[in-house]
C-alpha positions as CSV (number, residue, x, y, z in Angstrom):
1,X,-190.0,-87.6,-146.8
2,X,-189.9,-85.7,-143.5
3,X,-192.7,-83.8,-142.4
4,X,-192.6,-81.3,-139.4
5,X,-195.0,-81.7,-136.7
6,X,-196.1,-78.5,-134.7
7,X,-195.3,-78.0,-131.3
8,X,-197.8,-79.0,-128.9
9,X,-197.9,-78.1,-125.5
10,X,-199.7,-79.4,-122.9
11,X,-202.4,-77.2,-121.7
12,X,-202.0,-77.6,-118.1
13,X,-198.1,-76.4,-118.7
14,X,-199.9,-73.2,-120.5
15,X,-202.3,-72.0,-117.5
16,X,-199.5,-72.6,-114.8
17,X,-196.8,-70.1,-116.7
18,X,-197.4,-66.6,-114.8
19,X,-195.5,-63.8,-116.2
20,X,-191.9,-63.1,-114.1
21,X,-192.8,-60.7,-111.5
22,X,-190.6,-58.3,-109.6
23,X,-190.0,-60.4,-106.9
24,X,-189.2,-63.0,-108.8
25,X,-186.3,-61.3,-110.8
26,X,-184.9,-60.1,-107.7
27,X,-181.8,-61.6,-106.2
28,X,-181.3,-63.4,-102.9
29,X,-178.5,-63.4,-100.5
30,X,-177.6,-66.4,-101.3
31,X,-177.6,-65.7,-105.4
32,X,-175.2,-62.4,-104.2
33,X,-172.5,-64.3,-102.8
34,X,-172.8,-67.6,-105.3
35,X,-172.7,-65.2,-108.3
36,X,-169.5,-63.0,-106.7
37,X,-167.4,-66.4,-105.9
38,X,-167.8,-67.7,-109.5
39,X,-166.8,-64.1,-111.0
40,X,-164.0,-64.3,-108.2
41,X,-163.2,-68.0,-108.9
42,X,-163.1,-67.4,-113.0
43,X,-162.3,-63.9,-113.6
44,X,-158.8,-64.4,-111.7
45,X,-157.8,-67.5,-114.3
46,X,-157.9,-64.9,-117.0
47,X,-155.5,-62.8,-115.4
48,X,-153.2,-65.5,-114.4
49,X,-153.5,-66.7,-118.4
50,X,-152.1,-63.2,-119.4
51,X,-148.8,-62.5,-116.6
52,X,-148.1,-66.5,-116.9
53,X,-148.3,-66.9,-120.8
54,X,-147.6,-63.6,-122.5
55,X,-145.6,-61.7,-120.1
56,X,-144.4,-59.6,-122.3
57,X,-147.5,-58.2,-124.2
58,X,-148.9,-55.0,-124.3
59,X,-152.2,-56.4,-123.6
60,X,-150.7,-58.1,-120.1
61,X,-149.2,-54.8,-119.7
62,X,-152.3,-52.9,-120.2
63,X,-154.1,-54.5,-117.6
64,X,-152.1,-55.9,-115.2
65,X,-149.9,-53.0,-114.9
66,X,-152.5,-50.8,-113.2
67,X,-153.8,-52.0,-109.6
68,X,-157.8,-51.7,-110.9
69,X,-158.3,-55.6,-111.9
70,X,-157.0,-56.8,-108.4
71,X,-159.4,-53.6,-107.1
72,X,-162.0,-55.1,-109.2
73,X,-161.8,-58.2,-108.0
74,X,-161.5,-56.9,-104.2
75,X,-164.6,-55.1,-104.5
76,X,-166.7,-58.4,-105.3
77,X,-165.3,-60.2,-102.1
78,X,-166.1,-57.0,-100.4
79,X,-169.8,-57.4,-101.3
80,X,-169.8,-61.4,-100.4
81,X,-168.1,-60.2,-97.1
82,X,-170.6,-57.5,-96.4
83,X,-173.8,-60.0,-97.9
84,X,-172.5,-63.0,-95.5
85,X,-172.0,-60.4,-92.5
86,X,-175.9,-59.9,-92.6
87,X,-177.1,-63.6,-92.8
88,X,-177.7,-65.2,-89.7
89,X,-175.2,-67.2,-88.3
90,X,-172.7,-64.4,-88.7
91,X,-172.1,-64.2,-84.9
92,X,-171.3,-67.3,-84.4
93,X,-168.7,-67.3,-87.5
94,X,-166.6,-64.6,-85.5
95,X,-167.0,-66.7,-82.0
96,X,-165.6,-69.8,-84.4
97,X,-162.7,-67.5,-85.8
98,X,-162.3,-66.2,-81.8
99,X,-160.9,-69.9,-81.4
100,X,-158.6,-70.1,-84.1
101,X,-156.9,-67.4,-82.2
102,X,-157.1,-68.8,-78.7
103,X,-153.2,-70.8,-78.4
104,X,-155.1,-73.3,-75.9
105,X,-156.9,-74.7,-78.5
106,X,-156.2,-76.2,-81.8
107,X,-155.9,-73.6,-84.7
108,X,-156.9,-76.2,-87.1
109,X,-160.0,-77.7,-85.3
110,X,-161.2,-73.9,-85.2
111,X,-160.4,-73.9,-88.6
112,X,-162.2,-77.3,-89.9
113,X,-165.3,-75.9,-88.0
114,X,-165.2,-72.8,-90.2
115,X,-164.9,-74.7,-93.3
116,X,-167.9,-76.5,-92.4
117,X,-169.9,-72.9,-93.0
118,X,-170.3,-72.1,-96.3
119,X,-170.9,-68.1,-96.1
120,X,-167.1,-68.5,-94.5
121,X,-166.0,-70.6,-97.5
122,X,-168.0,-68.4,-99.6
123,X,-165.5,-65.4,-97.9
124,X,-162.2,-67.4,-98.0
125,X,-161.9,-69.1,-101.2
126,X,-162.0,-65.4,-102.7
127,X,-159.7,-64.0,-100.3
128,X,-157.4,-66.7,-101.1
129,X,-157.3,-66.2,-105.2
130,X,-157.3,-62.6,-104.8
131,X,-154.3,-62.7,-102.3
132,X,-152.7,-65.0,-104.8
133,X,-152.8,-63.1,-107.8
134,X,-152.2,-59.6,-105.8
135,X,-148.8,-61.7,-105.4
136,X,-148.5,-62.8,-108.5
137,X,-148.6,-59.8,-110.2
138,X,-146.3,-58.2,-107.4
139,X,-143.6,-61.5,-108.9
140,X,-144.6,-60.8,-112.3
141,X,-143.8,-56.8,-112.4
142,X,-140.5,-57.5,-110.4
143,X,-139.5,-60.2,-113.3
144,X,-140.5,-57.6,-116.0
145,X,-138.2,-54.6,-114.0
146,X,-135.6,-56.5,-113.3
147,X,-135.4,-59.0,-116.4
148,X,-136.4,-62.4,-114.8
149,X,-138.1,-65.5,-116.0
150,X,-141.4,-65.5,-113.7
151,X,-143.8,-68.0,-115.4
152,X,-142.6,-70.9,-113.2
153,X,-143.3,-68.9,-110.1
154,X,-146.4,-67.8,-111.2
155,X,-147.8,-70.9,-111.7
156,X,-147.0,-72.3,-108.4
157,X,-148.3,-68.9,-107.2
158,X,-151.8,-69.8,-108.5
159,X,-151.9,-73.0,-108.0
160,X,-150.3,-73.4,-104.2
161,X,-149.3,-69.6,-103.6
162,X,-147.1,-69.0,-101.1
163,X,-144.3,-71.7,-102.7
164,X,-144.4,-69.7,-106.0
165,X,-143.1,-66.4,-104.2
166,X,-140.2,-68.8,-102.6
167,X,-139.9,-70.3,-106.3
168,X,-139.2,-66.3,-107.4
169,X,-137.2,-65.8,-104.1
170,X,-134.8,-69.1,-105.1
171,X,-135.1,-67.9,-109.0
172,X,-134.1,-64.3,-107.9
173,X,-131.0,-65.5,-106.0
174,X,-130.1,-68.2,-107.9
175,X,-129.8,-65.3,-111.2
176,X,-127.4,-63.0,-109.0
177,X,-130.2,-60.5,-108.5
178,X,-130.8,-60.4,-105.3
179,X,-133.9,-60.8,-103.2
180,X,-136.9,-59.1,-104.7
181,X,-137.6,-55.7,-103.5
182,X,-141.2,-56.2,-104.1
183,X,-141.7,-52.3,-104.0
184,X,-139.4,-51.9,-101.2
185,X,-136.4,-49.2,-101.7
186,X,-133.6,-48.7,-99.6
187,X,-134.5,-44.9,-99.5
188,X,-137.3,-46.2,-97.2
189,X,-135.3,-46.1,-94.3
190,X,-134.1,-43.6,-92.1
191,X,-131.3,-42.8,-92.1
192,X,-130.4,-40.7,-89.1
């Protein structure tokens, strides 16, 4: 038959194990900003889930209609902004983004040399999905107001952004509704 074995465990393993200190349990910089871009890589995909595949739902309703998870998730990249600000290197990150700006030099040199930082990528990539799904839920409470078909828009949304809200834009016009007001009212002119 079987017999069980104990555990054994070498003794040189057992005097080396100190108990966790504070320092220890305390988080870097570095564990700040990895932890907020995976919450603001992942948490985003479970939004998308909802305004792409149940539109309709009470539970899409529930939490997409208010503003607070695209707050939510603004107030993570707020903390990898504000984290990444105070490492060194930050200086020269804003000197970089200086040339991106300058029209006598390439915008997209400037650009690959930011990518090449990764408390800028660790900034961007956020700003990117949040800015996407800020969008997307702009396209997704203009399909449920005015009755239109957004899941195909709101993929390309995620996935490519921009092209989703032309998607809608074609989709919108294509229908006979007209361009989407996006929160816009006439009203909102004046009128003198």
């Amino acid at each position: 038959g079987l017999r069980s074995r104990p555990h054994s465990f070498p003794s040189a393993h057992l005097s080396n194990t100190k108990p966790p200190t504070s320092t220890s349990m305390s988080l870097s910089a570095q564990d700040i900003i990895e932890a907020g871009v995976s919450f603001d890589t992942f948490a985003p995909q479970f939004l998308w889930l909802l305004i792409i595949g149940l539109p309709e739902a009470d539970i899409t309703k529930k939490i997409m209609g208010p503003i607070a998870p695209i707050v939510g998730l603004a107030l993570v990249h707020f903390t990898i902004v504000a984290v990444a600000a105070a490492q060194e290197g930050a200086l020269d990150q804003v000197l970089i983004f200086q040339e991106v700006f300058d029209p006598s030099l390439s915008q997209l040199a400037g650009m690959q040399k930011l990518f090449e930082i990764p408390n800028f990528v660790a900034e961007e990539w956020p700003h990117v999905l949040i800015w996407d799904l800020f969008v997307g839920r702009q396209i997704w409470i203009d399909g449920q107001e005015r009755g239109i078909n957004t899941r195909l828009s709101l993929a390309f949304c995620n996935f490519i952004g921009p092209p989703g809200l032309l998607l809608h834009v074609a989709t919108c016009l294509i229908t006979g509704k007209g361009l989407p007001p996006m929160g816009y009212k006439d009203d909102m002119v004046n009128k003198d």
